[in-house]
N, CA, C and O atoms as a Tinker XYZ file with bonds, in Angstrom:
   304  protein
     1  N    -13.985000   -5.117000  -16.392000    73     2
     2  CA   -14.681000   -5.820000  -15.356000    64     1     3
     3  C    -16.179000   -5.873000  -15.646000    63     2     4     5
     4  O    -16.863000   -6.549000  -14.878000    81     3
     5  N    -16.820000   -5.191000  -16.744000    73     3     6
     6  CA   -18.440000   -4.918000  -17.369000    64     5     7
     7  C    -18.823000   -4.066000  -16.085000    63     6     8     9
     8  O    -18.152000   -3.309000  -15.384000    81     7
     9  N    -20.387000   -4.544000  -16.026000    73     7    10
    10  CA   -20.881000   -3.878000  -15.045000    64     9    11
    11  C    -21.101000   -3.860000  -13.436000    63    10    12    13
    12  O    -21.230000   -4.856000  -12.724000    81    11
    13  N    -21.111000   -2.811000  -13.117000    73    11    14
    14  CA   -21.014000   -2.344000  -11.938000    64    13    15
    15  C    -22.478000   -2.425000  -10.747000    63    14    16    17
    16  O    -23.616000   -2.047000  -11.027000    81    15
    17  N    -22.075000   -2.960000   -9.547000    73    15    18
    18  CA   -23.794000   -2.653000   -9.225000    64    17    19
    19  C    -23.000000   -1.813000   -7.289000    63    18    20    21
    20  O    -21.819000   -1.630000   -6.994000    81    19
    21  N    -23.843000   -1.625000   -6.726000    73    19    22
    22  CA   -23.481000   -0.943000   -5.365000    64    21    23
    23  C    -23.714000   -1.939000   -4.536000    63    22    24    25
    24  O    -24.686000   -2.693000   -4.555000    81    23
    25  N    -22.567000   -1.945000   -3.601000    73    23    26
    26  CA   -22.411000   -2.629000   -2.365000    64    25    27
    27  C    -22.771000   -1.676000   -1.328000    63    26    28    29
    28  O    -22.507000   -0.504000   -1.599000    81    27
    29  N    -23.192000   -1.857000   -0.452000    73    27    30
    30  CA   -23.420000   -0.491000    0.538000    64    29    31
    31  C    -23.328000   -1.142000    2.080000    63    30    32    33
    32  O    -24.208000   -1.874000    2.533000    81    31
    33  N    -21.616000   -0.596000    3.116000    73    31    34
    34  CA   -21.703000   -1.316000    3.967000    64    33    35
    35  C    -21.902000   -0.035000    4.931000    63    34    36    37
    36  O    -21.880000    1.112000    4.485000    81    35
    37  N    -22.143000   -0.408000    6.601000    73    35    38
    38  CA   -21.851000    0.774000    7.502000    64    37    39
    39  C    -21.029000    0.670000    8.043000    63    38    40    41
    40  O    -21.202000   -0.328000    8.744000    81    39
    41  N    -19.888000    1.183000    8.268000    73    39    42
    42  CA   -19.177000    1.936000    9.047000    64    41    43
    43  C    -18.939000    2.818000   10.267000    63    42    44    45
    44  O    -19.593000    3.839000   10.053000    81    43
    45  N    -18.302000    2.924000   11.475000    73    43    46
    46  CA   -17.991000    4.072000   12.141000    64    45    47
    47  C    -17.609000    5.310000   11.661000    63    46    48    49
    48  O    -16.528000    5.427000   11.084000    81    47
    49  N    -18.600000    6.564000   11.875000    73    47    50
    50  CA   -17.789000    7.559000   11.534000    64    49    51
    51  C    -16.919000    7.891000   11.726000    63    50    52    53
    52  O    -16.658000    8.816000   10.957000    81    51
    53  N    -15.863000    7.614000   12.641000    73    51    54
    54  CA   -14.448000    7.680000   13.268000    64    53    55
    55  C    -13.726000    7.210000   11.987000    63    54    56    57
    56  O    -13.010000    7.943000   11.305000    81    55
    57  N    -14.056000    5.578000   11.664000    73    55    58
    58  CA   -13.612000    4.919000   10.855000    64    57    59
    59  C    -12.870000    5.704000    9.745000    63    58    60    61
    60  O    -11.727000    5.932000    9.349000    81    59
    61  N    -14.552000    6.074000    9.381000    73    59    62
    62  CA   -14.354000    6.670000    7.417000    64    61    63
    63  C    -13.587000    7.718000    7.832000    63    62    64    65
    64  O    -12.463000    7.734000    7.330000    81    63
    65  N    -13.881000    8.721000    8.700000    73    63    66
    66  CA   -12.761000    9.729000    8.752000    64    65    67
    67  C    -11.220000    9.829000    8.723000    63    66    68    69
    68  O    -10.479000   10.595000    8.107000    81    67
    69  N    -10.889000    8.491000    9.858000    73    67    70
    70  CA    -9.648000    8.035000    9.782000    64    69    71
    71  C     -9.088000    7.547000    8.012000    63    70    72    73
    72  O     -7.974000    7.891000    7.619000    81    71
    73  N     -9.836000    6.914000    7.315000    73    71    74
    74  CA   -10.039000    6.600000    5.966000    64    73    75
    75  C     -9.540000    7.665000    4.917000    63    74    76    77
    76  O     -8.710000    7.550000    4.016000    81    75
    77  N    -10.496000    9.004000    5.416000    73    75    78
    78  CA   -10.326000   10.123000    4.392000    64    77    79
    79  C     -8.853000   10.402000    4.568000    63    78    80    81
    80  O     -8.094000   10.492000    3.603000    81    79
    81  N     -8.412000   10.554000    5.998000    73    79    82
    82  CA    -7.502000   11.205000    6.392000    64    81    83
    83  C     -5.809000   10.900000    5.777000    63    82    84    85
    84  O     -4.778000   11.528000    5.539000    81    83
    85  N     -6.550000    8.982000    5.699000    73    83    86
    86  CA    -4.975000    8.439000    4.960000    64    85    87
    87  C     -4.833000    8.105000    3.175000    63    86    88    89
    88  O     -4.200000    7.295000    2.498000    81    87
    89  N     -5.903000    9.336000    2.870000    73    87    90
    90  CA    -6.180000    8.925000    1.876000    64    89    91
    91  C     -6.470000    7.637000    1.010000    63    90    92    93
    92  O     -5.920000    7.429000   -0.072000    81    91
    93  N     -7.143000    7.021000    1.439000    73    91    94
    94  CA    -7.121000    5.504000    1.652000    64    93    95
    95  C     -8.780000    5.451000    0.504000    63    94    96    97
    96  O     -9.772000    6.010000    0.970000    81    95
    97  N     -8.885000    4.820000   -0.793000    73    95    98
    98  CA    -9.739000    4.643000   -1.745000    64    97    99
    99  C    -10.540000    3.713000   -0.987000    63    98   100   101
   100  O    -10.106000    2.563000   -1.047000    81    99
   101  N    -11.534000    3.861000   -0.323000    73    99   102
   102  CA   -12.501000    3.066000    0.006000    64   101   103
   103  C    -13.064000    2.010000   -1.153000    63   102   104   105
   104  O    -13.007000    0.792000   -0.983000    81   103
   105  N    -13.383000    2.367000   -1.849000    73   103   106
   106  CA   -13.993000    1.543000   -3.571000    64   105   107
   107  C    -13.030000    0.479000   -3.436000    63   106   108   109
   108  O    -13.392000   -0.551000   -2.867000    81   107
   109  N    -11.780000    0.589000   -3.907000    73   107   110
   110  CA   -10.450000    0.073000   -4.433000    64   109   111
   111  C    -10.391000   -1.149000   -3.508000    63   110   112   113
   112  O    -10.254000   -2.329000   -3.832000    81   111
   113  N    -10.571000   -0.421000   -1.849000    73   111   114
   114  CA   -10.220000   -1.073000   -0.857000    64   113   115
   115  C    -11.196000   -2.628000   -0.596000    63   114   116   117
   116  O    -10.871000   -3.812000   -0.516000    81   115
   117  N    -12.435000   -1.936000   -0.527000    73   115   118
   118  CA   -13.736000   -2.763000   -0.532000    64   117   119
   119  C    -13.541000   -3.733000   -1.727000    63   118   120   121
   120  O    -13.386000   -4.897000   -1.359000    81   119
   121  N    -13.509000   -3.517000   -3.202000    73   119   122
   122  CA   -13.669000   -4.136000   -4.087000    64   121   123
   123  C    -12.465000   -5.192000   -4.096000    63   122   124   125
   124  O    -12.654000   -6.331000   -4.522000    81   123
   125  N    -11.121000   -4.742000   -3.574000    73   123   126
   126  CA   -10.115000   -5.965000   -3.397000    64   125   127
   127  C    -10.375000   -6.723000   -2.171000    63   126   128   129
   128  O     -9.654000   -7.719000   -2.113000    81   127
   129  N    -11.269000   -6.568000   -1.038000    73   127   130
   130  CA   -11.019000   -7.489000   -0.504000    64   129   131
   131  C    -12.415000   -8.337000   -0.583000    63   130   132   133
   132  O    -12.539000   -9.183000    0.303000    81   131
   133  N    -13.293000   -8.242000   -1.361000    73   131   134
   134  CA   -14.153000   -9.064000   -1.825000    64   133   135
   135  C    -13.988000   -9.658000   -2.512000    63   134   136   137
   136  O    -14.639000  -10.680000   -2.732000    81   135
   137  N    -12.823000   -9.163000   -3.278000    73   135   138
   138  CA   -12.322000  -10.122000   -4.749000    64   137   139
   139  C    -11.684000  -11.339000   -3.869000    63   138   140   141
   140  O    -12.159000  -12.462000   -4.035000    81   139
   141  N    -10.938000  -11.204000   -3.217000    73   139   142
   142  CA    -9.921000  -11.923000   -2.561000    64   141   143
   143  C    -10.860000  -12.998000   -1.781000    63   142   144   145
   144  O    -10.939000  -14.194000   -2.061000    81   143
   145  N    -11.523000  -12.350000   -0.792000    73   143   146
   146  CA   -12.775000  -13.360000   -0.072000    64   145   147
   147  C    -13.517000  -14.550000   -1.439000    63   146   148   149
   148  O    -13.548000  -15.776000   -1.332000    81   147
   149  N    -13.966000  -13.858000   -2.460000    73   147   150
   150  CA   -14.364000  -14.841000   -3.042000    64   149   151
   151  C    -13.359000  -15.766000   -3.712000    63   150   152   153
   152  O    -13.540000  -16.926000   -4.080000    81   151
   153  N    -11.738000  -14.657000   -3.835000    73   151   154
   154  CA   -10.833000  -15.997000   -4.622000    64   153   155
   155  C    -10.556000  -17.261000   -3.716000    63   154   156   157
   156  O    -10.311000  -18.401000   -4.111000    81   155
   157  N    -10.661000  -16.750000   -2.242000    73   155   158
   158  CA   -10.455000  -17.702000   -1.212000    64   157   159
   159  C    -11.216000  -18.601000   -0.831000    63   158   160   161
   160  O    -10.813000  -19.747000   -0.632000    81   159
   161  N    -12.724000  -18.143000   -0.628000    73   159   162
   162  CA   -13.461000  -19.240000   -0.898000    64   161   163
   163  C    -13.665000  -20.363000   -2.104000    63   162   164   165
   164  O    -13.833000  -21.555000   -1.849000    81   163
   165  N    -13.637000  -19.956000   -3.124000    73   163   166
   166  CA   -13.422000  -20.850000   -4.156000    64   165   167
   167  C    -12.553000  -21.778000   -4.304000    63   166   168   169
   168  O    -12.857000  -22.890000   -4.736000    81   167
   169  N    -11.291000  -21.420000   -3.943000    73   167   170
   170  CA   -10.071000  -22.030000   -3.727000    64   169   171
   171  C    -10.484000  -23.330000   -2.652000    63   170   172   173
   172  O    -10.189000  -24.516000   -2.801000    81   171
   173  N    -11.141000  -22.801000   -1.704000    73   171   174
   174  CA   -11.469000  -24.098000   -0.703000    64   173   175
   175  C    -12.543000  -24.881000   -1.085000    63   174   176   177
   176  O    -12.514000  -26.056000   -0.719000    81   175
   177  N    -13.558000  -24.465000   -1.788000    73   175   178
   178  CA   -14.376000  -25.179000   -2.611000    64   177   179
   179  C    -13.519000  -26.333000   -3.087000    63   178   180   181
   180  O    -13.413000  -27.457000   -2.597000    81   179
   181  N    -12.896000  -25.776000   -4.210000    73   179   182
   182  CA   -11.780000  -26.957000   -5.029000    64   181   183
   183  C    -11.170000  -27.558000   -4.175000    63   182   184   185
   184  O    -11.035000  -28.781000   -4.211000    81   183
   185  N    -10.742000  -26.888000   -3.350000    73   183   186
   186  CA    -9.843000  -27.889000   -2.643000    64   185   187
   187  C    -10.649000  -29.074000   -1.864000    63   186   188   189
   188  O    -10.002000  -30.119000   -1.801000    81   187
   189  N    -12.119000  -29.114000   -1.174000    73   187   190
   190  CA   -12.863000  -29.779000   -0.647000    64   189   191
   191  C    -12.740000  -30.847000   -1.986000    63   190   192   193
   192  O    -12.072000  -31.880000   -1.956000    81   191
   193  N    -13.602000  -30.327000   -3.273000    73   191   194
   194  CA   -14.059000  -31.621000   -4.450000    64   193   195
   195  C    -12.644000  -31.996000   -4.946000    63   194   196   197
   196  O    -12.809000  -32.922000   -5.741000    81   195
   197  N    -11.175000  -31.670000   -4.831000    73   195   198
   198  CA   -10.424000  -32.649000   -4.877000    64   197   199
   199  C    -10.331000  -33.602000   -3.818000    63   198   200   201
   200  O     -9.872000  -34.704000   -4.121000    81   199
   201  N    -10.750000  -33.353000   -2.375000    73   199   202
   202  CA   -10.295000  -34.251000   -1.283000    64   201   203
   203  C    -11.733000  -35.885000   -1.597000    63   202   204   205
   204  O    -11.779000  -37.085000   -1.327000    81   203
   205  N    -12.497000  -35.002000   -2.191000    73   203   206
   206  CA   -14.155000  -36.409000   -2.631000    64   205   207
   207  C    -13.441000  -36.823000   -3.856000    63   206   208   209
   208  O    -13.375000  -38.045000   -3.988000    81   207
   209  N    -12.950000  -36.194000   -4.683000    73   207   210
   210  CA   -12.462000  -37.099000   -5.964000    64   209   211
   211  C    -11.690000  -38.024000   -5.816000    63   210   212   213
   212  O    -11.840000  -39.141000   -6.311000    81   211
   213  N    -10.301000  -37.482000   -4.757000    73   211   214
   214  CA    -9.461000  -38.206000   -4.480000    64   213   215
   215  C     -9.890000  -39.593000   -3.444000    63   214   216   217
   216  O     -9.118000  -40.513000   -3.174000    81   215
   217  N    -10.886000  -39.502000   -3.108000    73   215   218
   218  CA   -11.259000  -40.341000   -2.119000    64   217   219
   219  C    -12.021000  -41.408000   -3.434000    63   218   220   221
   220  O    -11.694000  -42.593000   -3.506000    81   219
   221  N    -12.920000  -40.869000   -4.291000    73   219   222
   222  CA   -13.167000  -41.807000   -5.000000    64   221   223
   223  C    -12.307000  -42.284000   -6.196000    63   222   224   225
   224  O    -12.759000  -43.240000   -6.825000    81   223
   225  N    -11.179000  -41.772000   -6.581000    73   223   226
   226  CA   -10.297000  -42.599000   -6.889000    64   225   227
   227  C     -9.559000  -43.708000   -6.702000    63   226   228   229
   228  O     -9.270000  -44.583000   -7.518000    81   227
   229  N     -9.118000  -43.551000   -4.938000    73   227   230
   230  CA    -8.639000  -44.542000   -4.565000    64   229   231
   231  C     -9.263000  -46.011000   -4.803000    63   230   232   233
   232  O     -8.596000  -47.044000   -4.857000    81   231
   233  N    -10.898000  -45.901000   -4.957000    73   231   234
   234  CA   -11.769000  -47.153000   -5.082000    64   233   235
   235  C    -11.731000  -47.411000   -6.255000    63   234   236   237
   236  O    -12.612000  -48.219000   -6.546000    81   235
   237  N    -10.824000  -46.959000   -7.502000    73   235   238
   238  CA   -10.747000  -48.024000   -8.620000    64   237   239
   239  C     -8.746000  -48.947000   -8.523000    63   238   240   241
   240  O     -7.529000  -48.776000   -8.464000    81   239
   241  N     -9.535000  -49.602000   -8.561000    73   239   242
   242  CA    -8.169000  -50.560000   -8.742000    64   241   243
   243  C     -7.116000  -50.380000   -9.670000    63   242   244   245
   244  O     -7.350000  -50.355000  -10.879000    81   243
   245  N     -5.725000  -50.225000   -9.104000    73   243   246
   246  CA    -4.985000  -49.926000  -10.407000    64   245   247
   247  C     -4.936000  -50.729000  -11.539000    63   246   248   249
   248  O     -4.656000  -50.306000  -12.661000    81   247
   249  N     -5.224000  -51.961000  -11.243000    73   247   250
   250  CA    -5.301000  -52.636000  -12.747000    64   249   251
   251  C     -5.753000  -52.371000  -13.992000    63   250   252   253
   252  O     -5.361000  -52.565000  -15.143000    81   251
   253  N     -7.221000  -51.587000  -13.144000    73   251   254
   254  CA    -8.504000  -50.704000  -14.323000    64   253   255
   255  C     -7.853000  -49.299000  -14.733000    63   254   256   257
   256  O     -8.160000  -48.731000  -15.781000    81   255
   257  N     -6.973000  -48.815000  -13.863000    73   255   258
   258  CA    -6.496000  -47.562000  -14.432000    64   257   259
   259  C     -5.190000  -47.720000  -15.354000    63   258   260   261
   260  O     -4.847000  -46.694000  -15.941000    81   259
   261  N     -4.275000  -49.093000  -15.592000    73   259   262
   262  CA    -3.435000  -49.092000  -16.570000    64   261   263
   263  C     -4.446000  -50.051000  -17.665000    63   262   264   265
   264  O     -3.813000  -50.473000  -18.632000    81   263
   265  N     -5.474000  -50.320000  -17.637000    73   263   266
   266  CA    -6.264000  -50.944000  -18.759000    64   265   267
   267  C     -6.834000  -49.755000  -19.353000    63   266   268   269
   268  O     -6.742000  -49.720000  -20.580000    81   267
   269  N     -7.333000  -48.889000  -18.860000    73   267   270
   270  CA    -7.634000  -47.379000  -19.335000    64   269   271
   271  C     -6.576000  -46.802000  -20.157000    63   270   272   273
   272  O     -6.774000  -46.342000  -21.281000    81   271
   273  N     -4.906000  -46.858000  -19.283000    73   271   274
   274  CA    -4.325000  -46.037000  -19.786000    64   273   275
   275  C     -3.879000  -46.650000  -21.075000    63   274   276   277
   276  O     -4.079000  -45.891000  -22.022000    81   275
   277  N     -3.328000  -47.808000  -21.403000    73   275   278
   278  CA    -3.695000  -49.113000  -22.099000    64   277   279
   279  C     -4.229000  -48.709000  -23.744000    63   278   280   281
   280  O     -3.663000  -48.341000  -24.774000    81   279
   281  N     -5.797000  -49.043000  -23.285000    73   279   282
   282  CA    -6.348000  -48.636000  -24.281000    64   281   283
   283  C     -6.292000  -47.414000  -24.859000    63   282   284   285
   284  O     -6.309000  -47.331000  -26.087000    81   283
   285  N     -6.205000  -46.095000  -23.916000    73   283   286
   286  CA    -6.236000  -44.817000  -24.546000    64   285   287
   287  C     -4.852000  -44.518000  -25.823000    63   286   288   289
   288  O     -4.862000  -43.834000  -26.846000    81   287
   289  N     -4.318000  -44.935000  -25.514000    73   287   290
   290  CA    -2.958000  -45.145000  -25.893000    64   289   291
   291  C     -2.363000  -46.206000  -27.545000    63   290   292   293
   292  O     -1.643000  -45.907000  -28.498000    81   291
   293  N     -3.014000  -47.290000  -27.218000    73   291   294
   294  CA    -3.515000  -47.673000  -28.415000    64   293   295
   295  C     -4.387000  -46.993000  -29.503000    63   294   296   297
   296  O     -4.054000  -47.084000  -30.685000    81   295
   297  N     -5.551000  -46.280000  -29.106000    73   295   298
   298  CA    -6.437000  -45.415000  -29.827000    64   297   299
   299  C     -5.744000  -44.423000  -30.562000    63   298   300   301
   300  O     -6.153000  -44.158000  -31.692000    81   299
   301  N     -4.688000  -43.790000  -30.068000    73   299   302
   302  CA    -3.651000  -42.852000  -30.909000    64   301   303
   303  C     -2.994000  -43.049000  -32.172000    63   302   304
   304  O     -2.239000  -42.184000  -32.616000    81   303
């Protein structure tokens, strides 16, 4: 994963105690669900710039997209 830097959040002391108690890796815990938050956001990123791509796709005419496919195809 390279390098490492510190996240530092606060907590209830109740919390972390309850934490220690279930033996529960705080690090492990924290670091997967940030991973996840950012895989999730990203994911909706993409998913937003396919919904603009797809929108500007629709504005080429299929004629231009089998003249594309057409030519590419010939070039082989």
């Amino acid at each position: 994963m390279g390098r490492y830097v510190t996240v530092s959040a606060k907590v209830p002391k109740e919390l972390k105690k309850r934490l220690r108690e279930l033996n529960i890796n705080i690090s492990q815990l924290v670091r997967g669900a940030i991973e996840e938050e950012v895989r999730r956001r990203e994911e909706q990123a993409l998913r937003a710039l396919a919904g603009e791509v797809s929108q500007l796709l629709r504005k080429i005419p299929p004629t231009e997209i089998t003249k594309v496919i057409r030519e590419t195809r010939e070039e082989r």
